[in-house]
C-alpha positions in Angstrom: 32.2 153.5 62.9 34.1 156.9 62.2 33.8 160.0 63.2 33.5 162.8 60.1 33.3 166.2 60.4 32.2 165.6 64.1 28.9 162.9 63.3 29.2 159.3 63.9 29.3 158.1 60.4 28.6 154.0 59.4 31.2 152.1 57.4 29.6 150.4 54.7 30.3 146.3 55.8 32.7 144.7 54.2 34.5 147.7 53.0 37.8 147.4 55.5 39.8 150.8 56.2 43.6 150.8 55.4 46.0 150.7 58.5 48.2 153.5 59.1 51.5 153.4 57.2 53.2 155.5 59.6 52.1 153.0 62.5 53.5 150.0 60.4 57.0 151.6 60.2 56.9 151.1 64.2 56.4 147.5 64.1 57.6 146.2 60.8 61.3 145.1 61.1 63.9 146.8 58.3 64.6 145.2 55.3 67.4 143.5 54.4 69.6 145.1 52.1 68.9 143.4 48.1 72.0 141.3 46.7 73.4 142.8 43.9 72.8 140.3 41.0 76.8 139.8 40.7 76.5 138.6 44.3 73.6 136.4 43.4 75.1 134.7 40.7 78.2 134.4 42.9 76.3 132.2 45.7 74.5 130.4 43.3 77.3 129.2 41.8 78.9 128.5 45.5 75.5 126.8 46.0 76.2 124.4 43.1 79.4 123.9 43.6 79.0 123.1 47.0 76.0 120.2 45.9 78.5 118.9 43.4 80.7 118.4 46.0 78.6 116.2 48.5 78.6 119.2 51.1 74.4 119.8 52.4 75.0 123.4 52.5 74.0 123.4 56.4 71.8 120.1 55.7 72.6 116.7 57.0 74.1 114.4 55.2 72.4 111.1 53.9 72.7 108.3 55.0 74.6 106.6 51.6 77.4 109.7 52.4 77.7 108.9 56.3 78.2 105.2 55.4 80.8 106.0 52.7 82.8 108.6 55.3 82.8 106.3 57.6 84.2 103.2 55.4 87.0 105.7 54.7 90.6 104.8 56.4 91.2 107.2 59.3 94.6 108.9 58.1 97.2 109.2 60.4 99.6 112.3 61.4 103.2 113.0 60.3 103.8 112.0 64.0 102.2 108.5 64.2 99.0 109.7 66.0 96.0 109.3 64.6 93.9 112.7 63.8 92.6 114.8 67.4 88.9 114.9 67.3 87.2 117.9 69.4 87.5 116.1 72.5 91.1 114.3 72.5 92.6 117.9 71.7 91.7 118.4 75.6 93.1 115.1 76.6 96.8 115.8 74.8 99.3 116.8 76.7 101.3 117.6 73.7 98.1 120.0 72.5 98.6 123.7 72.8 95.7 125.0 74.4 95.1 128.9 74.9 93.6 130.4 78.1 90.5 130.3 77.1 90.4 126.8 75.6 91.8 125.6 78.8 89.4 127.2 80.9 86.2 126.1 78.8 87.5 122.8 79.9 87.8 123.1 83.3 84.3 124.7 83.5 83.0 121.8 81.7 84.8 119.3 83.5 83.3 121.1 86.7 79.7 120.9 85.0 80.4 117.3 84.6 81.5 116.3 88.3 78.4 119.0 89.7 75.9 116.6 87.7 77.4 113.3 88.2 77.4 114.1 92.1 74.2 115.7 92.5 72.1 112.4 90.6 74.4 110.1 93.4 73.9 112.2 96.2 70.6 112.1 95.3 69.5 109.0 94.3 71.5 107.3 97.2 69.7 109.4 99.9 72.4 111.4 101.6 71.9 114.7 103.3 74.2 116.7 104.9 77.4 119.4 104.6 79.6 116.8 105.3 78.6 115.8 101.7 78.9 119.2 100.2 82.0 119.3 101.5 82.6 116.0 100.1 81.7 117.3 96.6 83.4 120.8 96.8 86.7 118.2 97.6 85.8 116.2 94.6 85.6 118.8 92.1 88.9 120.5 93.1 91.1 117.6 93.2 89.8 116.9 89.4 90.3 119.8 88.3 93.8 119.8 89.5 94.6 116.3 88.4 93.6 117.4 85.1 95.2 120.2 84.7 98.7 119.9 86.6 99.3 116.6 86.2 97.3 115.5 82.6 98.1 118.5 81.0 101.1 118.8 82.6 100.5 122.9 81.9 102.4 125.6 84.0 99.2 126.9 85.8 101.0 130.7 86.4 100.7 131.2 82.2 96.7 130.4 82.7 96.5 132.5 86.1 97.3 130.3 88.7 95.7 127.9 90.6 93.4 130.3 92.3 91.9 131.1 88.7 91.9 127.4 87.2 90.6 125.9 90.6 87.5 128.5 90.7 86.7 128.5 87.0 83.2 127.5 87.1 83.0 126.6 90.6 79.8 127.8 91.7 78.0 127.3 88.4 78.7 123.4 89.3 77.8 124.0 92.6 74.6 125.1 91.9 73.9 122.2 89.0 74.9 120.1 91.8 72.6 121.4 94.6 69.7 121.4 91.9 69.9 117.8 91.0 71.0 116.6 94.2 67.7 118.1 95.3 65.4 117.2 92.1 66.3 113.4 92.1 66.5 113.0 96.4 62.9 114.5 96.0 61.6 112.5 93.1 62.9 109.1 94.6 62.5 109.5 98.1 59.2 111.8 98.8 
């Protein structure tokens, strides 16, 4: 129903009014800017290219190419060690890491210990600050043994000890606390 002119006038069913362009505009997202067709034919060739190539353009590969990658020889460095993967980059002491490399460690590391003690805490019943304290203990003296004597780093170039020893601290603490809890409730109530 509509009002015209003041009277309560009857739509006509199945006749559907138009929304409001104006009032689209406030919920309708902008639209992205058009490629140039230079650009287009650019990608497209990058798109075929990268097909030819084996790449998946984002995709995964199949199975056939992770079979032949995998036959492939490992090649070693000029140095006689084989390639660093993601995680023995961490491990190296000869690896240059920068401060924030370094520090995404030790917060992961942290992570690590927080969830590893909270599901043995846990599922072993214990209860108690003498075991907080117990974890708190563990998590430092990790943290320094990896950094000070696996890394073999001068801690004063990455901000000391105070700054590596509390990186991520109470963001383990509170992983731990949370599955020491979850798991001691689940198994034993």
């Amino acid at each position: 129903m509509e009002y015209a002119n003041g009277l309560l006038r009857r739509k006509p069913k199945g006749v559907r009014r138009r929304p409001d362009r104006a009032k689209l505009r406030l919920f309708s997202l902008p639209r992205p800017p058009a490629i140039p067709s230079h650009r287009r034919s650019h990608l497209a060739a990058a798109r075929v290219e990268n097909r030819r190539r084996g790449g998946a353009g984002g995709m995964r590969k199949s199975k056939a190419a992770a079979a032949a990658a995998a036959k492939q020889p490992h090649h070693a460095a000029q140095n006689g060690h084989a390639l660093p993967s993601r995680l023995a980059r961490y491990l190296d002491p000869d690896a240059s890491l920068d401060k924030d490399q370094l520090l995404d460690a030790v917060h992961w590391i942290r992570q690590a210990v927080g969830l590893a003690c909270g599901l043995l805490w846990g599922a072993v019943p214990l209860v108690g600050a003498f075991w907080i304290a117990l974890f708190f203990t563990i998590s430092t003296v990790i943290v320094h043994l990896y950094y000070a004597h696996l890394l073999k780093i001068d801690e004063e170039d990455f901000g000391g000890h105070a700054a590596l020893l509390q990186e991520g601290l109470f963001a383990s603490f509170t992983l731990f606390l949370l599955s020491w809890t979850l798991v001691y409730s689940l198994a034993h109530f």
